[in-house]
N, C-alpha and C positions, 0 to 999 in steps of 0.2 A: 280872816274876816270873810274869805269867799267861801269856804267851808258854813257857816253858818249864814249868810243868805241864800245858801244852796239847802241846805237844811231847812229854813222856815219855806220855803217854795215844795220840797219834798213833803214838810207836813201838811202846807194849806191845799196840795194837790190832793194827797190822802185823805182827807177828809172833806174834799169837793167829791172824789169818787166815789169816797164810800156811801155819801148820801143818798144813791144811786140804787146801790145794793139791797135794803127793804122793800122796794117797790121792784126790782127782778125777785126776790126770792118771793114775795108774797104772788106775783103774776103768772110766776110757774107753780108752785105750792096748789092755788087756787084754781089755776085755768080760767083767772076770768082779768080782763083789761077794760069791762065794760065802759068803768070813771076814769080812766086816762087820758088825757088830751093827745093825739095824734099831733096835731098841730106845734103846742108845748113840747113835744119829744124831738120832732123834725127839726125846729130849730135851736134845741139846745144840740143836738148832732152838727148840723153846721154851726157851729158857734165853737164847738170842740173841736172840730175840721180842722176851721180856721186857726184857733189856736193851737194844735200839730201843729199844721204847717209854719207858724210864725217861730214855734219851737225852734222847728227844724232848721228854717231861714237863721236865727242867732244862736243855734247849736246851744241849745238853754234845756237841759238835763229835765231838770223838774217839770217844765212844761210841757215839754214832748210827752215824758210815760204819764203824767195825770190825764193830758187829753185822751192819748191814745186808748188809755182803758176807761176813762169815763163817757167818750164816745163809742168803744165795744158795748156798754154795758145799755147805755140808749139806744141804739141801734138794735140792742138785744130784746127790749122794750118794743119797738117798733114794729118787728118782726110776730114777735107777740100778739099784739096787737091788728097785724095786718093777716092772719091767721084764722083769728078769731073771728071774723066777719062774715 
């Protein structure tokens, strides 16, 4: 049973991250973050933060690497972003 609640938690992290992914490939592709919300990026990054770290606090597999790389992938966004200016 813990094998497959570990399972849906590895797929709904997967595809929290990957949503992530069209809007880095298109930011670099482009060179442009003109339409990005700075603000919308900032706090989906501490939101991912925070959910690392609560990973980490209940040693919760799924949670940890979804955040970890969907807050890389914001962050990667931001940087972008704060570049660009």
């Amino acid at each position: 049973m813990h094998n497959y609640i570990q399972a849906v938690g590895l797929a709904a992290g997967l595809f929290t991250t990957a949503s992530l992914l069209p809007q880095v490939i298109k930011s670099v592709r482009t060179k442009s973050t003109k339409d990005i919300s700075l603000g919308m990026f900032a706090l989906i990054s501490i939101g991912n933060l925070l959910w690392f770290v609560y990973g980490l606090l209940r040693r919760d597999i799924p949670v940890i690497a979804a955040n970890l790389v969907t807050f890389s992938l914001a962050v990667t966004v931001i940087l972008l972003k704060l570049r660009q200016k």
